[in-house]
C-alpha positions as a Python dict, from the first residue, in 0.01 Angstrom:
ca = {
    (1, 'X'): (0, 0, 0),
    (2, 'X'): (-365, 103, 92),
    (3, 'X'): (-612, 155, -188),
    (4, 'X'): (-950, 307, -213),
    (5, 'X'): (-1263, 129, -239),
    (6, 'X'): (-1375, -54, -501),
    (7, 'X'): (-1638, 124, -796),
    (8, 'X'): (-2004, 21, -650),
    (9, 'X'): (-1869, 8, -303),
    (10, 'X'): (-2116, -59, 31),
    (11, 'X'): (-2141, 280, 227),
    (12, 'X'): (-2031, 213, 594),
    (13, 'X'): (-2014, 466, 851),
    (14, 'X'): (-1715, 463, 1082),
    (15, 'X'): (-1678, 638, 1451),
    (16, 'X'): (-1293, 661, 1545),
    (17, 'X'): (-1346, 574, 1918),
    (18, 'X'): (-1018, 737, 2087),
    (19, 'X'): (-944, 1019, 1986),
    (20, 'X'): (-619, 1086, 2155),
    (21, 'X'): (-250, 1057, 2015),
    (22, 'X'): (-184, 985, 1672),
    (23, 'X'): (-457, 839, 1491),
    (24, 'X'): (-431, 498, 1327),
    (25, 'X'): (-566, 489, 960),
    (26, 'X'): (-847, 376, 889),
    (27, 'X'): (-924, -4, 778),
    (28, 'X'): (-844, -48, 438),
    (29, 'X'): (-745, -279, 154),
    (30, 'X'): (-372, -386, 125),
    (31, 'X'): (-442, -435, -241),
    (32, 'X'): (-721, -363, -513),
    (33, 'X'): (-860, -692, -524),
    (34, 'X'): (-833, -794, -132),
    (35, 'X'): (-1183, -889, -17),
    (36, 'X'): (-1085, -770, 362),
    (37, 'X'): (-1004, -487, 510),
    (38, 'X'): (-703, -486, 756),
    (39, 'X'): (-809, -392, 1128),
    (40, 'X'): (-486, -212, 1344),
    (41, 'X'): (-423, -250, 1695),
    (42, 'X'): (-517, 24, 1901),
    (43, 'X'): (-343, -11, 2183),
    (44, 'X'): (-120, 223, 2422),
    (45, 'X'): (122, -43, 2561),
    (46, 'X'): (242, -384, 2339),
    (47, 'X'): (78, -673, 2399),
    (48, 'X'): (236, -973, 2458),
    (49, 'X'): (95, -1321, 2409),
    (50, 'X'): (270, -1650, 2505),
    (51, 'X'): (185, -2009, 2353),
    (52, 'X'): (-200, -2089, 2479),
    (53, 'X'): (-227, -1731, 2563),
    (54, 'X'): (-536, -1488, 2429),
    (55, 'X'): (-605, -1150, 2443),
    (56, 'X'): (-872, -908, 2353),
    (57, 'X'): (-757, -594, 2084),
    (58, 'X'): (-960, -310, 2033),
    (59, 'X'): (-921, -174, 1668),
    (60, 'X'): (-1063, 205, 1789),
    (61, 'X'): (-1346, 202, 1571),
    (62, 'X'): (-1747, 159, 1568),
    (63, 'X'): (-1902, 65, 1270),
    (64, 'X'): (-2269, 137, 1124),
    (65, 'X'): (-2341, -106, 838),
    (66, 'X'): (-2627, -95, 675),
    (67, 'X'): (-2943, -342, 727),
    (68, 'X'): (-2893, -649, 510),
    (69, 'X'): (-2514, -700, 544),
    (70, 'X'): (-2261, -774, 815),
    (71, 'X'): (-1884, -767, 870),
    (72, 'X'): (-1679, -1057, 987),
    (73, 'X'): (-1342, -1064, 1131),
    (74, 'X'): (-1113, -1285, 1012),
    (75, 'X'): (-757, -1429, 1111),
    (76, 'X'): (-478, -1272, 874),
    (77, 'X'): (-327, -1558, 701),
    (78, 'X'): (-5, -1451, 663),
    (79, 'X'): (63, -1354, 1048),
    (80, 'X'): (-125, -1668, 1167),
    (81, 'X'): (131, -1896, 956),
    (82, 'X'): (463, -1715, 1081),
    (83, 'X'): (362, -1675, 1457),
    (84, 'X'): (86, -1926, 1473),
    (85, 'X'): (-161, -1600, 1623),
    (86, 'X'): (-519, -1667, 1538),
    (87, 'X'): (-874, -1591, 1584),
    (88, 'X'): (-1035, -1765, 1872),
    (89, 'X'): (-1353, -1687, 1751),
    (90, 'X'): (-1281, -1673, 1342),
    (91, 'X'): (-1504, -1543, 1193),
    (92, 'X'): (-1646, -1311, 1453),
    (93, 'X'): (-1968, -1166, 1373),
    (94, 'X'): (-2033, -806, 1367),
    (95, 'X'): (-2410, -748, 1350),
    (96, 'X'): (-2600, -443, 1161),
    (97, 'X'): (-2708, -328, 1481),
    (98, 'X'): (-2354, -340, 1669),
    (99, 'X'): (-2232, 24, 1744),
    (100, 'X'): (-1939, -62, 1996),
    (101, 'X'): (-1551, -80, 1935),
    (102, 'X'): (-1475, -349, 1686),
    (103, 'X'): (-1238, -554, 1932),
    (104, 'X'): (-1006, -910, 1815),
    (105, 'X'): (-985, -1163, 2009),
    (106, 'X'): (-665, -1310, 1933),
    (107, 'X'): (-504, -1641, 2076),
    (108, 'X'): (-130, -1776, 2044),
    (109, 'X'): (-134, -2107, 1895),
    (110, 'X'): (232, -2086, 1818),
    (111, 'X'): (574, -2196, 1988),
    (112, 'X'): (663, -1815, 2068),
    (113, 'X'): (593, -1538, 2281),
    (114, 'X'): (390, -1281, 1975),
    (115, 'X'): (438, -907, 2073),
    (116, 'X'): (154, -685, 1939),
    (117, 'X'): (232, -348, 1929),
    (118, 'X'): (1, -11, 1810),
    (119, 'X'): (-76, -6, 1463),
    (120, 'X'): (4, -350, 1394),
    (121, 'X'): (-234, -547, 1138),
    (122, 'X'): (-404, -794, 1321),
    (123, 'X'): (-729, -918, 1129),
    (124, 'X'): (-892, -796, 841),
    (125, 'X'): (-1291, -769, 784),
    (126, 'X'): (-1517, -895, 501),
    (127, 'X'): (-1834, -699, 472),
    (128, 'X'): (-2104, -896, 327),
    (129, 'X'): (-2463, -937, 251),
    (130, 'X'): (-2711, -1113, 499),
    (131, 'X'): (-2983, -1336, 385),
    (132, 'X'): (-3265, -1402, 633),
    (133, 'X'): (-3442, -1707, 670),
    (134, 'X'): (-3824, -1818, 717),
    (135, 'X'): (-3868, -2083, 855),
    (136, 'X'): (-4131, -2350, 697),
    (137, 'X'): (-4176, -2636, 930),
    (138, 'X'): (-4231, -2987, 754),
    (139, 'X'): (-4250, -3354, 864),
    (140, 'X'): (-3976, -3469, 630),
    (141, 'X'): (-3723, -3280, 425),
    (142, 'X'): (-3701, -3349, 40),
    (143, 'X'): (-3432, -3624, -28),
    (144, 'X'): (-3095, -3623, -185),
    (145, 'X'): (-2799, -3810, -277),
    (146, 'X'): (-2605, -3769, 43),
    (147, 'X'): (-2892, -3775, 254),
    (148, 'X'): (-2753, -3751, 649),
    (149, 'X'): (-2437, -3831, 578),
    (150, 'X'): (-2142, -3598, 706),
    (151, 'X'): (-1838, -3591, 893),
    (152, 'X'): (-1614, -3785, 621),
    (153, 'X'): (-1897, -3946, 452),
    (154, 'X'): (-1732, -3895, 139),
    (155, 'X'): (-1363, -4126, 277),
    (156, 'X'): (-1047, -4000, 285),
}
């Protein structure tokens, strides 16, 4: 089930970048209070991906968001637990300023051969607001409970 946007929704331009063939739909939610968007596979031929394997998937779109916010591509949860495919690079950064194809790159971590085949769902994307950073420079930084600690500071 695909559903509209939500009320107050970020205006995002989208460029389909093949336009041969059936057209895939658009991203879009699976349900009306999914955070991502699901991205298809746009590809002519299935895919196939053994155990250890990647591959990169182009989605067939191009994206224009606005300044201030930026999309990341994420590993559908669902898929990943029943075939073990992943994100190699989760969450992949699209920046404001990106105007290519929105491509996946997608690794097998599972036990079986995955075949990927045109239309299939293979990530979904969270657009979200950016927040730059100044930098101040200081000599020391202001102290707090955990100081420096990390990496299972905290025990088991």
């Amino acid at each position: 089930m695909n559903v509209g946007p939500p009320t107050g929704a970020v205006k995002v331009a989208i460029r389909r970048v093949r336009r041969s063939g059936h057209p895939l739909p658009l991203p879009s939610y699976a349900t009306p209070g999914a955070a991502g968007l699901d991205l298809y596979a746009d590809i002519e031929h299935p895919l196939t991906l053994v155990p250890g394997e990647r591959g990169l998937v182009p989605t067939g779109v191009a994206i224009a968001l606005p300044l201030g916010y930026e999309a990341q591509v994420r590993p559908r949860s669902g898929w990943a637990w029943r075939t073990g495919v992943t994100l190699l690079n989760a969450p992949g950064t699209i920046d404001a300023d990106y105007r290519g194809e929105i491509q996946v790159v997608l690794i097998n971590l599972g036990q079986e051969p995955v075949t990927i085949h045109r239309g299939d769902r293979i990530a979904q994307l969270v657009v979200a607001p950016v927040s730059c950073v100044e930098w101040s420079e200081v000599e020391e930084l202001p102290l707090t409970q955990r100081g420096e600690g990390g990496f299972g500071h905290t025990g088991k």
